[in-house]
C-alpha positions as CSV (number, residue, x, y, z in Angstrom):
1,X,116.9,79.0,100.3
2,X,114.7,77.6,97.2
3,X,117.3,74.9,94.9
4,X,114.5,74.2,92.3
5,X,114.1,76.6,89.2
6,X,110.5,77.1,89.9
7,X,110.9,77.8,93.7
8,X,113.2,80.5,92.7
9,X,110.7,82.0,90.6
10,X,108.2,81.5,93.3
11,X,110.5,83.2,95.6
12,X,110.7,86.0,93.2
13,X,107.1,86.1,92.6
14,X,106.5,86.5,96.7
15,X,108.8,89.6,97.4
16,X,107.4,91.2,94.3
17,X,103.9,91.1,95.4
18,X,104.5,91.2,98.9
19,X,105.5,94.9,97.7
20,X,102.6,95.6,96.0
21,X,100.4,94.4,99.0
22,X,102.7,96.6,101.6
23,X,102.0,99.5,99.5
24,X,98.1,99.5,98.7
25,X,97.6,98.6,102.5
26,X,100.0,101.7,103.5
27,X,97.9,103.5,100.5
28,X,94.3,102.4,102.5
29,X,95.4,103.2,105.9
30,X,96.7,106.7,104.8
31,X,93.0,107.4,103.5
32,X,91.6,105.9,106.2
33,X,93.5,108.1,108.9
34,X,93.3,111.2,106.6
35,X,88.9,110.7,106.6
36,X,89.2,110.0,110.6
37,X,91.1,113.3,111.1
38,X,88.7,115.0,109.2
39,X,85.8,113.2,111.5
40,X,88.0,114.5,114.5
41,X,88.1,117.7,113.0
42,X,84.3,117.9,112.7
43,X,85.0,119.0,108.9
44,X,82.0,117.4,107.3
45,X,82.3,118.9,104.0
46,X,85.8,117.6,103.5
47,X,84.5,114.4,104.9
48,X,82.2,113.8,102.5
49,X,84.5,114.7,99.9
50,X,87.1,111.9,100.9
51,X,84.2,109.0,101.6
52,X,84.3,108.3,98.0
53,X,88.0,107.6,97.8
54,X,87.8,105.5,100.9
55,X,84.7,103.5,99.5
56,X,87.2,103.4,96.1
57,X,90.6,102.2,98.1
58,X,88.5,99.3,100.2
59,X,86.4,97.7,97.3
60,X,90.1,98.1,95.2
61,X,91.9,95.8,98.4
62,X,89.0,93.7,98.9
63,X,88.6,92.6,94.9
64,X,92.9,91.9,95.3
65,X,92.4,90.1,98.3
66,X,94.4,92.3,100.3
67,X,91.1,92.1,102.6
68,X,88.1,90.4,102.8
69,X,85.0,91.5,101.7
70,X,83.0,91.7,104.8
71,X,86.0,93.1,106.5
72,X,85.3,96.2,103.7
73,X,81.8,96.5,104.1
74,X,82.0,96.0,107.8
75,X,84.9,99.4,107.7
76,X,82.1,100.8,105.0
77,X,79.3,101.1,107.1
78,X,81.5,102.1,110.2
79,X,82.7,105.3,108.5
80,X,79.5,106.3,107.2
81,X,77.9,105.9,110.6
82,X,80.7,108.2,111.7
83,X,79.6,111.1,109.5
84,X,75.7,110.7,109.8
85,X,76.1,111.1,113.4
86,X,78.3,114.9,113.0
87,X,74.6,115.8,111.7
């Protein structure tokens, strides 16, 4: 356990954003899966309706840090290959 004043602020500081990160990732798999199922599903129009959100939720966790960049566009360009090849 921290003894000095600023390591129990630092301590603090942790848990709070640890919660934060635990829920945007649970956030970005959820619209992850949720555009996968609809991929499964061949439901193109309710595909493309959800690519927008998913484009939205991994440029939001990449800018935080909660991934890295070419970890987003690598996921980016993986999805949309997905739904050009229902064509």
């Amino acid at each position: 356990m921290p003894i000095l004043k600023s390591s129990k602020k630092a301590l603090r500081q942790n848990k709070r954003r640890r919660q934060t990160n635990l829920k945007n990732l649970k956030k970005l798999r959820e619209i992850i899966s949720k555009y996968r199922k609809a991929l499964e599903a061949k439901s193109q129009s309710e595909a493309k309706k959800l690519i927008p959100t998913v484009y939205k939720q991994l440029d939001k966790a990449a800018k935080v840090g909660l991934i890295k960049k070419n970890k987003a566009s690598r996921l980016k360009s993986r999805l949309s290959k997905k739904i050009a090849s229902l064509k």
